[in-house]
N, CA, C and O atoms as a Tripos MOL2 file, in Angstrom:
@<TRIPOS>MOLECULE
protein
  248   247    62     0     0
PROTEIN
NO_CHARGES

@<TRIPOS>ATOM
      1 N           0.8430   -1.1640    0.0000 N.3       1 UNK1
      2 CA          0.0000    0.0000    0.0000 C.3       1 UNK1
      3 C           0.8930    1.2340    0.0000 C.2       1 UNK1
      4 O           2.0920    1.1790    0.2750 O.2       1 UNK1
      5 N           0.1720    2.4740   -0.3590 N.am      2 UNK2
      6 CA          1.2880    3.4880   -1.1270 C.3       2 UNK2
      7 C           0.6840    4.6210   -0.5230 C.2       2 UNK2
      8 O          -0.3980    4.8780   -1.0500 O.2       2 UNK2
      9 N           1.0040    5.3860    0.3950 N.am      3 UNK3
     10 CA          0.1750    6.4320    0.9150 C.3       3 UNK3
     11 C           1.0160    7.7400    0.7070 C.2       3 UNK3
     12 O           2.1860    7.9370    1.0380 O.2       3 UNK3
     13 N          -0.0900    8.8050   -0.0820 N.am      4 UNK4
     14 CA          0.4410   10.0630   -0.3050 C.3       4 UNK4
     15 C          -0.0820   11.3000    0.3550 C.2       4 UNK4
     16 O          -0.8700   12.0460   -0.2260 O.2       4 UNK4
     17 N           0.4250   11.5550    1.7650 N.am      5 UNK5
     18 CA         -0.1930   12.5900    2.5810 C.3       5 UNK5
     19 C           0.8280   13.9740    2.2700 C.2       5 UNK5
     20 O           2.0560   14.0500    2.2700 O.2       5 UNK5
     21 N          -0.0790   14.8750    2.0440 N.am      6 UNK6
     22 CA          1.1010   16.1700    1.9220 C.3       6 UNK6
     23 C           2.5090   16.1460    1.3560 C.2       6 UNK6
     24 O           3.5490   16.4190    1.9560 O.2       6 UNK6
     25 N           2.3930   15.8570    0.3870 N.am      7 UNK7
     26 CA          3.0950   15.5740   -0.5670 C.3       7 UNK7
     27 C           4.6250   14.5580   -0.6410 C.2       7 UNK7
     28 O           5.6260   14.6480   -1.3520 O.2       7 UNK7
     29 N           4.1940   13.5240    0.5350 N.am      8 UNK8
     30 CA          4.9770   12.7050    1.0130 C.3       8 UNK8
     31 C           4.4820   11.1500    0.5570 C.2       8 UNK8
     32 O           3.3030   10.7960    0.5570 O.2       8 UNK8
     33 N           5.4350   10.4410    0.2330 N.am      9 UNK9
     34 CA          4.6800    8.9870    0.2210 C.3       9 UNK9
     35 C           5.4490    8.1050    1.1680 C.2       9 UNK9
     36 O           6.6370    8.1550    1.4860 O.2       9 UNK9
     37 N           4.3670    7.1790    1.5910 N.am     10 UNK10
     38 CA          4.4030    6.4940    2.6580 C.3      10 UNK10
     39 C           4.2130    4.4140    2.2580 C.2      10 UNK10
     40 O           3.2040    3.9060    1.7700 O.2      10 UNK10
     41 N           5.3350    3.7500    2.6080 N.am     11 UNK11
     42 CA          5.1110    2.8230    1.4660 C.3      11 UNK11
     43 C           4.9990    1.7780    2.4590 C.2      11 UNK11
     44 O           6.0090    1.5920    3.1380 O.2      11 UNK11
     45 N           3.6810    0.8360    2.7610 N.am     12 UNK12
     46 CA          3.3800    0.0230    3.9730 C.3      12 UNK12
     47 C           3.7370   -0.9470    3.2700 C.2      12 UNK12
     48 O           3.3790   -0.9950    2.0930 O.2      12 UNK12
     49 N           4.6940   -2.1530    3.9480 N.am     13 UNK13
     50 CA          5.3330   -3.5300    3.7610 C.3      13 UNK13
     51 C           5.4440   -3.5540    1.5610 C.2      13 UNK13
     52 O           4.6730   -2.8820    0.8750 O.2      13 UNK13
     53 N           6.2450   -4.2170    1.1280 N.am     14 UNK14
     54 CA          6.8440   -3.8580   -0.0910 C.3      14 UNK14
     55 C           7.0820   -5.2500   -0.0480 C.2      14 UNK14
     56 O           8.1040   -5.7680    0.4040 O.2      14 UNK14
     57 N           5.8520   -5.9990   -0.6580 N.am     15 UNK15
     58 CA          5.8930   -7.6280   -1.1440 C.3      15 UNK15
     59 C           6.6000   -7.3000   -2.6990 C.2      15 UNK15
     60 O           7.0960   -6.2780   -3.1730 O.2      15 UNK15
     61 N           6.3410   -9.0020   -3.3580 N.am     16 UNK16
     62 CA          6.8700   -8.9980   -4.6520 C.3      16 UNK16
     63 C           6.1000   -8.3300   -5.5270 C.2      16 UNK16
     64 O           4.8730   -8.2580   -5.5900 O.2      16 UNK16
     65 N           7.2030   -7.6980   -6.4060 N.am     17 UNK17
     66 CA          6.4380   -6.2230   -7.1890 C.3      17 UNK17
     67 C           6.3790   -5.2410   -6.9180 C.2      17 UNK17
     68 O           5.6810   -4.3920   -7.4710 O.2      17 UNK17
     69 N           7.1160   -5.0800   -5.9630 N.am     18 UNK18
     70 CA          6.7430   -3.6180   -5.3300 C.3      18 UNK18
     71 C           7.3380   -2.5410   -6.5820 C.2      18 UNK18
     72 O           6.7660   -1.5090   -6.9300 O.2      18 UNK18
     73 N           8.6080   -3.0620   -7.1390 N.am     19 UNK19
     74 CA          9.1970   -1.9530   -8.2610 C.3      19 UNK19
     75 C           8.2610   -1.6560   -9.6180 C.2      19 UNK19
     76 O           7.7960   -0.5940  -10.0300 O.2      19 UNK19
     77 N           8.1770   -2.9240  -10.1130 N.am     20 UNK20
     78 CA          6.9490   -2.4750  -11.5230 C.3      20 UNK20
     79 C           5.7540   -2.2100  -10.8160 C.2      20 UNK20
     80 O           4.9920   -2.3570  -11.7720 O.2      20 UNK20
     81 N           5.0510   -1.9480   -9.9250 N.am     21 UNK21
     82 CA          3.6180   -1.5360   -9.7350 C.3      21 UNK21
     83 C           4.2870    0.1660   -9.3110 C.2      21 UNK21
     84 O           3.5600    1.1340   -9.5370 O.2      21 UNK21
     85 N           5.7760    0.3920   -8.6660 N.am     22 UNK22
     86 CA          5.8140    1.5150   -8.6380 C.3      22 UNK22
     87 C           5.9100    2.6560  -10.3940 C.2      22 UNK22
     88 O           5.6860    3.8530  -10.5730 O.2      22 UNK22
     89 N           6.3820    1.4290  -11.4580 N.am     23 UNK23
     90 CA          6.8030    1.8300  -12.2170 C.3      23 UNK23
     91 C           5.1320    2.3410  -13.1110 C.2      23 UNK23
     92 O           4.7890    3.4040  -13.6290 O.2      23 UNK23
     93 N           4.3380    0.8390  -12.9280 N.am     24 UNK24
     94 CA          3.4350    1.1370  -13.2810 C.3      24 UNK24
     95 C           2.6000    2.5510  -12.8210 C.2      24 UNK24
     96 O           1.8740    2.5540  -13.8150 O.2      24 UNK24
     97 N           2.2870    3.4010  -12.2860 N.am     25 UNK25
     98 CA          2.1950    4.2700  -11.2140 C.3      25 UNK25
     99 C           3.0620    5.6440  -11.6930 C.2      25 UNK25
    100 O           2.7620    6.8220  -11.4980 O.2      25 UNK25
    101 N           4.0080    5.1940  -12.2490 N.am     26 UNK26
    102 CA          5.0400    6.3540  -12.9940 C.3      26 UNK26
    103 C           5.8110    7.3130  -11.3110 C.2      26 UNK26
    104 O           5.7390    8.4840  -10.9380 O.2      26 UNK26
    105 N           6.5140    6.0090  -10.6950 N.am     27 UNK27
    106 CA          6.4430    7.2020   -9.4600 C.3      27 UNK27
    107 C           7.9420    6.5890   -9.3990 C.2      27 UNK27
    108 O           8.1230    5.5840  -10.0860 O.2      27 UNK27
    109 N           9.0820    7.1080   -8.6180 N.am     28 UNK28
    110 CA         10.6030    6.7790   -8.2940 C.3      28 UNK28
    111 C          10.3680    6.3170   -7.2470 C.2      28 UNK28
    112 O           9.5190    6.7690   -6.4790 O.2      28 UNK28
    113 N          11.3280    4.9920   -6.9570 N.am     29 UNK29
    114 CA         11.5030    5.0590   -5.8270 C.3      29 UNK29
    115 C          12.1620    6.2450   -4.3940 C.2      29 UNK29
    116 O          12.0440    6.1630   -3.1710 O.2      29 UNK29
    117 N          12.7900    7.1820   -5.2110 N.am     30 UNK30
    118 CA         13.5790    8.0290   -4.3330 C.3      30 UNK30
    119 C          12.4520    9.3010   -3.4850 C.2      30 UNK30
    120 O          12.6260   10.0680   -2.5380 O.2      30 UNK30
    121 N          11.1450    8.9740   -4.5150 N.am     31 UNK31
    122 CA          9.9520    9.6300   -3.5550 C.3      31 UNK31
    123 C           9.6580    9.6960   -2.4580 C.2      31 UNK31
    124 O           9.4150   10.7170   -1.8140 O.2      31 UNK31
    125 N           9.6390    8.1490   -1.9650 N.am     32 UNK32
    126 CA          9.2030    7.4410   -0.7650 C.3      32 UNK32
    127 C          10.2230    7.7250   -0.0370 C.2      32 UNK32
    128 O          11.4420    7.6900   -0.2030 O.2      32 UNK32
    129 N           9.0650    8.2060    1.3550 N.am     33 UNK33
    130 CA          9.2860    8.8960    2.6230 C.3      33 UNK33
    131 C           9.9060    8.2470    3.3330 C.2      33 UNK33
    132 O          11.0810    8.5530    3.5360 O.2      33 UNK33
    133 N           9.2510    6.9710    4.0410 N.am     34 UNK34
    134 CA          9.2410    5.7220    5.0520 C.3      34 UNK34
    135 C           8.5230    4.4860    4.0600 C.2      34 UNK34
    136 O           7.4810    4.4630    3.4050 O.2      34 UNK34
    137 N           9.6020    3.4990    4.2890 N.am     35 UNK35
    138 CA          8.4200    2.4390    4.6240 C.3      35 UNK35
    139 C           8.5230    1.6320    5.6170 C.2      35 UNK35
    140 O           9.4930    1.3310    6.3110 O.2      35 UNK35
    141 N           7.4180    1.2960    5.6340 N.am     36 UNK36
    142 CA          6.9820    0.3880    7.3280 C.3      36 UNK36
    143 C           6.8670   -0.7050    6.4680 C.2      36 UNK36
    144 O           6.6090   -0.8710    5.2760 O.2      36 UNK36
    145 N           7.2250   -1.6270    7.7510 N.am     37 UNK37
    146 CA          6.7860   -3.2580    7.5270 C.3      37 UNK37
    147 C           6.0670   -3.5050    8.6820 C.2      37 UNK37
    148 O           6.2950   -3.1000    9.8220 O.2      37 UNK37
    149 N           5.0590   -4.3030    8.2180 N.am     38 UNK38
    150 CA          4.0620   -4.4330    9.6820 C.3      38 UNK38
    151 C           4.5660   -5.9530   10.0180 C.2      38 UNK38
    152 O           4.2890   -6.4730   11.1000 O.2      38 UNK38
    153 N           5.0850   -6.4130    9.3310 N.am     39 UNK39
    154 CA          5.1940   -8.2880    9.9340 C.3      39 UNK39
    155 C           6.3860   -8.3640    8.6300 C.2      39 UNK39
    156 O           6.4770   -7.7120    7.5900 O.2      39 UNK39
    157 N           7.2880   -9.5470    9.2480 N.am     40 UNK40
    158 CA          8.2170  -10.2630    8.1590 C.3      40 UNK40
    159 C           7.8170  -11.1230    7.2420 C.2      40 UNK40
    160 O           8.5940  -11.5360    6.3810 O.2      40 UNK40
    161 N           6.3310  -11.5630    7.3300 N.am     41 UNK41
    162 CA          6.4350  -12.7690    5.9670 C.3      41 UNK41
    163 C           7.0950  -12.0780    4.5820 C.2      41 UNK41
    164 O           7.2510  -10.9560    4.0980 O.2      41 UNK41
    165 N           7.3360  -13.2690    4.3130 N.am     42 UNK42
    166 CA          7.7370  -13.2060    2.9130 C.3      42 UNK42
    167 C           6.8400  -12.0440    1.8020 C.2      42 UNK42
    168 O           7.4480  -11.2320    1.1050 O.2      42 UNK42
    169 N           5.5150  -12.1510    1.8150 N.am     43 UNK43
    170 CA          4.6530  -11.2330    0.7920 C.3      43 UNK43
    171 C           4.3210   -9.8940    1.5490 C.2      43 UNK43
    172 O           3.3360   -9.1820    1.3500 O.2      43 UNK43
    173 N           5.3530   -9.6860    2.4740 N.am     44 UNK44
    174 CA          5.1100   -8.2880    2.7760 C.3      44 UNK44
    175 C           6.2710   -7.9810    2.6440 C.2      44 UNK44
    176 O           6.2090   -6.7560    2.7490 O.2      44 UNK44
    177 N           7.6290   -8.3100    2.4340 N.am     45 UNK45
    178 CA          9.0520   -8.2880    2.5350 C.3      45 UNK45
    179 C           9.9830   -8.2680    0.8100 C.2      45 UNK45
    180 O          10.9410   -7.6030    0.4150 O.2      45 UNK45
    181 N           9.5420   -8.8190    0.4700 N.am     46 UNK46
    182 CA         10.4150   -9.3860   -0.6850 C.3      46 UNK46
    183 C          10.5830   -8.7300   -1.5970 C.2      46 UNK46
    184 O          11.4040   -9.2920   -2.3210 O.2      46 UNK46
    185 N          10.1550   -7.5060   -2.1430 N.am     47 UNK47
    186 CA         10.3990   -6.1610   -2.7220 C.3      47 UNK47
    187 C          10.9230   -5.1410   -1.9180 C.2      47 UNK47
    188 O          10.7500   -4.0280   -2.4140 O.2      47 UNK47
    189 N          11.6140   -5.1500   -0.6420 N.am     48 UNK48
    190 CA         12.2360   -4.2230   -0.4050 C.3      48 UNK48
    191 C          13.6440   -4.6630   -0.9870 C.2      48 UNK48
    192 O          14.4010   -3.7060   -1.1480 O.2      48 UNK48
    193 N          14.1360   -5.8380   -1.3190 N.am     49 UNK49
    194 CA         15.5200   -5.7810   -1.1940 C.3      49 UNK49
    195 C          15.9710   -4.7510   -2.6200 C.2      49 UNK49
    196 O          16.8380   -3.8990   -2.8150 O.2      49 UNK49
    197 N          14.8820   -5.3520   -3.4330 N.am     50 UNK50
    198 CA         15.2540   -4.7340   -4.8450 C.3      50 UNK50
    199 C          15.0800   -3.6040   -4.8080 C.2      50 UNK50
    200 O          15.9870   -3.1390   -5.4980 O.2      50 UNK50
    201 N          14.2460   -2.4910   -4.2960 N.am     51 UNK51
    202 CA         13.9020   -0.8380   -3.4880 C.3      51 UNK51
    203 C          15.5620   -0.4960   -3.3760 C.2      51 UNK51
    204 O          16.1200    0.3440   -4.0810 O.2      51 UNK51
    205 N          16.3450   -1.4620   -2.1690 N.am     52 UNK52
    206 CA         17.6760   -1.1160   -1.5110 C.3      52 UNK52
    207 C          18.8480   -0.9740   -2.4810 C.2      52 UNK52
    208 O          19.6940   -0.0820   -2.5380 O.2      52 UNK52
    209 N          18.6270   -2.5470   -3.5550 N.am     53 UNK53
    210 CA         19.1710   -2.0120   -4.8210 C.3      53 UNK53
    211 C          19.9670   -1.4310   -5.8740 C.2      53 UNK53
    212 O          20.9810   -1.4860   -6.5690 O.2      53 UNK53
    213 N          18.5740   -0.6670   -5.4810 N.am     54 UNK54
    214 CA         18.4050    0.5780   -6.6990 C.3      54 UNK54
    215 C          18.8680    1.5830   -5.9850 C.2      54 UNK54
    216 O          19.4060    2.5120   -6.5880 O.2      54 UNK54
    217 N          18.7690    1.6120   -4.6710 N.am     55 UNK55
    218 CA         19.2860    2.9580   -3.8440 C.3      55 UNK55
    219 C          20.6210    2.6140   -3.6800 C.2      55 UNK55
    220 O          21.3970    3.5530   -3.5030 O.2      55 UNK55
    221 N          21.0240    1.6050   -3.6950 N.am     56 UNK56
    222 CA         22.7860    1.3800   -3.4270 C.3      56 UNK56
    223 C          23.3810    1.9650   -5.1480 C.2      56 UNK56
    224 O          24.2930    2.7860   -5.2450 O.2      56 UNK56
    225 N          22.8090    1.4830   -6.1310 N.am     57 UNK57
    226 CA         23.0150    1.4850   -7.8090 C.3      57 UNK57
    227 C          22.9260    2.7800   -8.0140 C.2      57 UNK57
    228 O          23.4510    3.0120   -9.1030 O.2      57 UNK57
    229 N          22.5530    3.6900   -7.5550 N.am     58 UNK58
    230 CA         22.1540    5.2740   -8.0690 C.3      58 UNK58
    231 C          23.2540    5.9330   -7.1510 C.2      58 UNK58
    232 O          23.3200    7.1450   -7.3550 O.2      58 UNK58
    233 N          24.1350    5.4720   -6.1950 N.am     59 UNK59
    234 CA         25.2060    5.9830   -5.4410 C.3      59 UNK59
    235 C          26.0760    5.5750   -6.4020 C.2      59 UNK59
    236 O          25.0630    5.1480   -5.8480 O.2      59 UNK59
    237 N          26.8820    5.2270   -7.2730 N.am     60 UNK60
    238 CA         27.8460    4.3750   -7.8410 C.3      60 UNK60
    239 C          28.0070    5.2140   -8.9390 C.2      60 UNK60
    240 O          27.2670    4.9680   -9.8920 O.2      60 UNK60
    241 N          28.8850    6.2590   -9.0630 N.am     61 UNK61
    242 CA         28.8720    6.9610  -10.0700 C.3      61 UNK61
    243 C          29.3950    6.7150  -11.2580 C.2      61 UNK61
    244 O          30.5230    6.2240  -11.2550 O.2      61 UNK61
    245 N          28.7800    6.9650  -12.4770 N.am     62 UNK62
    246 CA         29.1250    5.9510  -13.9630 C.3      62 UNK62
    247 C          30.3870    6.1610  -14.4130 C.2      62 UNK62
    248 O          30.7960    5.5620  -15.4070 O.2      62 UNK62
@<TRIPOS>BOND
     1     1     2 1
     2     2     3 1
     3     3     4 2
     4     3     5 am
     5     5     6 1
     6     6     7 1
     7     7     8 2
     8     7     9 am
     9     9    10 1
    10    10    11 1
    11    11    12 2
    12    11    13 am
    13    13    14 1
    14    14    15 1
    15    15    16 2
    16    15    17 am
    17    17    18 1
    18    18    19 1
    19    19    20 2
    20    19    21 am
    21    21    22 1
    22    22    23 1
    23    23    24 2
    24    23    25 am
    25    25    26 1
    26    26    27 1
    27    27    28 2
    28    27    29 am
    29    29    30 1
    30    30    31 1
    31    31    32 2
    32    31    33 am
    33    33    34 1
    34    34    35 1
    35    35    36 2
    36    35    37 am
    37    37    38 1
    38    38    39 1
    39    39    40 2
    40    39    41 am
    41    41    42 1
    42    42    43 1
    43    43    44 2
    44    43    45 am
    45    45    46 1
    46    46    47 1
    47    47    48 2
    48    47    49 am
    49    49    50 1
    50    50    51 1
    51    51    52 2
    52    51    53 am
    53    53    54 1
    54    54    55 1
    55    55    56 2
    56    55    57 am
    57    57    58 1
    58    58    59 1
    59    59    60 2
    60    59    61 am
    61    61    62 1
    62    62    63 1
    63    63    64 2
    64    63    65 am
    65    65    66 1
    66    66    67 1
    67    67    68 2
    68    67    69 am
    69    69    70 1
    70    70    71 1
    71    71    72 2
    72    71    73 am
    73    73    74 1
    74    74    75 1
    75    75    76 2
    76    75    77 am
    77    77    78 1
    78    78    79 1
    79    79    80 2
    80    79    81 am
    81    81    82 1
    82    82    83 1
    83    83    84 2
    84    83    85 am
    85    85    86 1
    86    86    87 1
    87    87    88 2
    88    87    89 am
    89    89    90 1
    90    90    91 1
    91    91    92 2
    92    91    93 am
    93    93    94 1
    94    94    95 1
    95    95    96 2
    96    95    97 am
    97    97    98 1
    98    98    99 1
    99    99   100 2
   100    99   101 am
   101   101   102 1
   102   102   103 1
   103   103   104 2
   104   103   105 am
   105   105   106 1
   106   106   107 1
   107   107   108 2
   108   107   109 am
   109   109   110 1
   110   110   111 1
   111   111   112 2
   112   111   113 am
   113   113   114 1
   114   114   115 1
   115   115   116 2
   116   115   117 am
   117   117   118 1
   118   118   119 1
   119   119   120 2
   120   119   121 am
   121   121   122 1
   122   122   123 1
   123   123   124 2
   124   123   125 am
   125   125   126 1
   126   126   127 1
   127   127   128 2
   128   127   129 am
   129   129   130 1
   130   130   131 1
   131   131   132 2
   132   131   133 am
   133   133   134 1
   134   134   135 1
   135   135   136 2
   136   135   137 am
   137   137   138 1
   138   138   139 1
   139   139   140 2
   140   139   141 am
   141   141   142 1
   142   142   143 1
   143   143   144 2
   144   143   145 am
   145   145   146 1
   146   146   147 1
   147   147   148 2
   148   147   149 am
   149   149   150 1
   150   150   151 1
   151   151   152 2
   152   151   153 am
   153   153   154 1
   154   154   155 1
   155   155   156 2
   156   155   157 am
   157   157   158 1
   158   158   159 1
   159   159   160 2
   160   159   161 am
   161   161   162 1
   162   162   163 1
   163   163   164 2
   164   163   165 am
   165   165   166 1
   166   166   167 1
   167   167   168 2
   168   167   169 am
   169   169   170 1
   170   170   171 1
   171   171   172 2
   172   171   173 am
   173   173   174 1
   174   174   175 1
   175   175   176 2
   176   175   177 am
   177   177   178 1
   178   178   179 1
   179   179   180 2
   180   179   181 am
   181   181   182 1
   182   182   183 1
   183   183   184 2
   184   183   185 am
   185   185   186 1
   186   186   187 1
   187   187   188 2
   188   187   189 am
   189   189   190 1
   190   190   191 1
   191   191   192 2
   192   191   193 am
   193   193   194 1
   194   194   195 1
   195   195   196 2
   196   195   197 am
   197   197   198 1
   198   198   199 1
   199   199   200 2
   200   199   201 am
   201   201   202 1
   202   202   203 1
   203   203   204 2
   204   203   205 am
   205   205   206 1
   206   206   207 1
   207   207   208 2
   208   207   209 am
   209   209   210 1
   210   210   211 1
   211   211   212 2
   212   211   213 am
   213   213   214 1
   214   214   215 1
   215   215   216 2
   216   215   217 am
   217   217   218 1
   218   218   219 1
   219   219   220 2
   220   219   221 am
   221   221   222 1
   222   222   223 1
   223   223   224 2
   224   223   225 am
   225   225   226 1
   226   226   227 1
   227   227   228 2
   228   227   229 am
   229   229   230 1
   230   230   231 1
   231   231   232 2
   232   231   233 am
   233   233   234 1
   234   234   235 1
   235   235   236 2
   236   235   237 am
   237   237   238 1
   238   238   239 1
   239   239   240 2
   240   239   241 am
   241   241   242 1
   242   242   243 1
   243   243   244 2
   244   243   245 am
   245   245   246 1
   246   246   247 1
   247   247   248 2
@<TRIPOS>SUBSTRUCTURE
     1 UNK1         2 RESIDUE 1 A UNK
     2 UNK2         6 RESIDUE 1 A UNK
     3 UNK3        10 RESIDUE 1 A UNK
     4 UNK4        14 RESIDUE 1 A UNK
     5 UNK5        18 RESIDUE 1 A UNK
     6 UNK6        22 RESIDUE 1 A UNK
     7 UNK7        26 RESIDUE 1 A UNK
     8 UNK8        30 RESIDUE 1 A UNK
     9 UNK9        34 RESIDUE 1 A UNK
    10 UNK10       38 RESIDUE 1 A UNK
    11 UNK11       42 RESIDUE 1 A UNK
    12 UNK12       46 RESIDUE 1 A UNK
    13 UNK13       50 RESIDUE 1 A UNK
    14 UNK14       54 RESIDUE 1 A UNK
    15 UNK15       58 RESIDUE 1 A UNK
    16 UNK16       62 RESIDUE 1 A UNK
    17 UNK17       66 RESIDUE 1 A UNK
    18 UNK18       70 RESIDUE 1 A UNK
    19 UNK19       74 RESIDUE 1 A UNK
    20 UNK20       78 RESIDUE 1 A UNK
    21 UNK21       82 RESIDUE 1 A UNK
    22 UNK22       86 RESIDUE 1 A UNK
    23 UNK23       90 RESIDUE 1 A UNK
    24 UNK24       94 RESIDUE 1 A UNK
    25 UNK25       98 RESIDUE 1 A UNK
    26 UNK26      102 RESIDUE 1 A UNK
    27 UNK27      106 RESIDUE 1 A UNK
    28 UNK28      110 RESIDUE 1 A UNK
    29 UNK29      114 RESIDUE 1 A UNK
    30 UNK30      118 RESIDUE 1 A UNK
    31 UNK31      122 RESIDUE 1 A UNK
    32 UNK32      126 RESIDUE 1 A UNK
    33 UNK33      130 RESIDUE 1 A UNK
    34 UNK34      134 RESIDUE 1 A UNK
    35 UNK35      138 RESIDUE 1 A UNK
    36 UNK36      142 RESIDUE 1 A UNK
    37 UNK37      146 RESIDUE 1 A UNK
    38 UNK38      150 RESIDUE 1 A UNK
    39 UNK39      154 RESIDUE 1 A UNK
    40 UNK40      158 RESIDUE 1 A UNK
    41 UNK41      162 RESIDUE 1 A UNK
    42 UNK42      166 RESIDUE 1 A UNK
    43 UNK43      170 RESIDUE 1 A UNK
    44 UNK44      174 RESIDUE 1 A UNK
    45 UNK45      178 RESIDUE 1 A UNK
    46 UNK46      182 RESIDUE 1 A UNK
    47 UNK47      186 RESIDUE 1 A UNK
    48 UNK48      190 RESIDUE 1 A UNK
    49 UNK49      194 RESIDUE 1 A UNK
    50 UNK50      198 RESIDUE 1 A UNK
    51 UNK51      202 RESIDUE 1 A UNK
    52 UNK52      206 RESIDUE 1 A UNK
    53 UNK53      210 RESIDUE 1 A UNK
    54 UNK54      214 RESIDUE 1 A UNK
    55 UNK55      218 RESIDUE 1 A UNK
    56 UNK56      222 RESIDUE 1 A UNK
    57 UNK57      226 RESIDUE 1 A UNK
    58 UNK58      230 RESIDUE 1 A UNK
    59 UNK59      234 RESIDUE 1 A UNK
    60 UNK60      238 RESIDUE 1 A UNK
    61 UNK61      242 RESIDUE 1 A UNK
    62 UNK62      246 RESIDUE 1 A UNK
C-alpha cells in the first residue's frame, strides 16, 4: 500500500512487485518517505531488497 499525505509517500510492507507496480504508477523510488513493515512474511518483505538495490546502484557513479 502506497500512501500520499502532503506531498509525502508512505510505502506500507513492499511484497513482490513492489518496483513495476511503482513503475506502473510512474512514481521513483527516491519519492518514498518511510516504509513500514508491519510483519516479516515473505509477501510483505520481498520487494524491499530490490527498493535497496536501486538505492545502493544510483550511489555508484558511472
Amino acid at each position: 500500500m502506497l500512501l500520499r499525505r502532503e506531498g509525502e509517500l508512505f510505502l506500507f510492507d513492499g511484497g513482490e512487485g513492489t518496483q513495476v507496480s511503482l513503475r506502473r504508477l510512474n512514481l521513483r523510488w527516491k519519492k518514498i518517505s518511510v516504509i513500514f513493515v508491519s510483519h516479516t512474511h515473505a509477501d510483505h518483505v520481498t520487494g524491499i531488497p530490490g527498493l535497496l538495490m536501486l538505492s545502493s546502484r544510483d550511489r555508484i557513479p558511472s
